[in-house]
C-alpha positions in Angstrom: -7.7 -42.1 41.9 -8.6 -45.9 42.5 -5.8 -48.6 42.9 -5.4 -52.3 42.0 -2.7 -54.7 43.4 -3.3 -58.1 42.4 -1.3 -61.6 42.4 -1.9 -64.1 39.6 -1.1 -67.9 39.3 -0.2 -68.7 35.8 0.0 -72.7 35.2 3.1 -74.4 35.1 5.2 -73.3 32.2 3.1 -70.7 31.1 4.3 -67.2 33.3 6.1 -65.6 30.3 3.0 -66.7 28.0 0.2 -65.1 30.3 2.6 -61.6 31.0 3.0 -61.4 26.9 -1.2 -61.5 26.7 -1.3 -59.1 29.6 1.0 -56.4 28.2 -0.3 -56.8 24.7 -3.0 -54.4 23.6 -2.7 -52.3 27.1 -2.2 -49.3 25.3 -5.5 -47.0 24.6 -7.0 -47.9 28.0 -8.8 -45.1 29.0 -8.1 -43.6 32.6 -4.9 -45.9 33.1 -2.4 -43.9 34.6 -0.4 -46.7 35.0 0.0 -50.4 34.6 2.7 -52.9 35.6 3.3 -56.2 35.3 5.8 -57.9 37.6 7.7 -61.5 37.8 7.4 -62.7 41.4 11.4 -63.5 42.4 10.1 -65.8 44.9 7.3 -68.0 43.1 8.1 -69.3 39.1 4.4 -69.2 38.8 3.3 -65.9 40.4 2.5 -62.4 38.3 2.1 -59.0 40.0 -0.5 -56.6 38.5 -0.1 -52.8 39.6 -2.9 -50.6 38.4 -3.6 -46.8 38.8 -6.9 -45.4 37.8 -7.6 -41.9 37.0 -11.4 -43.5 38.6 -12.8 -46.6 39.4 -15.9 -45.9 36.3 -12.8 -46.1 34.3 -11.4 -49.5 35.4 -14.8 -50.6 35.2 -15.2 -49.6 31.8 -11.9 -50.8 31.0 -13.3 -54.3 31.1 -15.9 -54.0 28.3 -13.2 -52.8 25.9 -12.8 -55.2 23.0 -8.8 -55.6 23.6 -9.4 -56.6 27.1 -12.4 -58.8 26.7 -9.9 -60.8 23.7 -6.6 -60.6 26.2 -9.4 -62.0 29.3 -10.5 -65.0 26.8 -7.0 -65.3 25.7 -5.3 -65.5 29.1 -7.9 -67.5 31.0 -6.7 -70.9 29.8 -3.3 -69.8 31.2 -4.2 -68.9 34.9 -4.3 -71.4 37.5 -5.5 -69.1 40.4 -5.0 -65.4 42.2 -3.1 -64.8 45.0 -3.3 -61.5 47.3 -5.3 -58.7 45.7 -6.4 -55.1 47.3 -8.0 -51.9 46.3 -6.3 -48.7 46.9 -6.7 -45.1 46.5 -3.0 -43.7 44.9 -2.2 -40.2 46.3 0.4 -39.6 44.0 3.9 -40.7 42.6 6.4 -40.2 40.0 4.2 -40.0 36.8 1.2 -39.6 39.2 -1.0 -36.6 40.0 -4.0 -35.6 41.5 
């Protein structure tokens, strides 16, 4: 499996905007065993991504779907920067297996 944790900066204002574009059209993806979008408690600005992979061909692949390429044009405007981001390899968890 092949993990993504990822922090995103959404301008001022437009957090709720940028998750709406990011949960729209995520269904269909193929390999995505499971993807979250989080509101930082700490930072009004900040936007956790959680990804699990069933590969990472798959993520990669991900990327030239048409949904994604609209939601990436879509949501640019609406990002100010990234935070923290890592790769990891899941092992397992609930709705997870190997």
């Amino acid at each position: 499996m092949f993990g993504l944790i990822g922090k995103m900066i959404a301008t001022p204002g437009q957090r709720e905007a940028l998750i709406a574009i990011l949960l729209d059209g995520i269904e269909g993806m193929p390999g995505c065993l499971s993807y979250v979008v989080a509101r930082d408690v700490k930072d009004e600005h900040a936007i956790w991504i959680t990804e699990v992979w069933d590969s990472k061909e798959s993520h990669s692949a991900s990327l030239k779907l048409p949904s994604v390429q609209a939601a990436i044009a879509k949501g640019k405007p609406l990002i100010a920067g990234f935070g923290d981001y890592v790769t990891t390899e899941p092992v397992g968890g609930v709705s997870l297996t190997k």
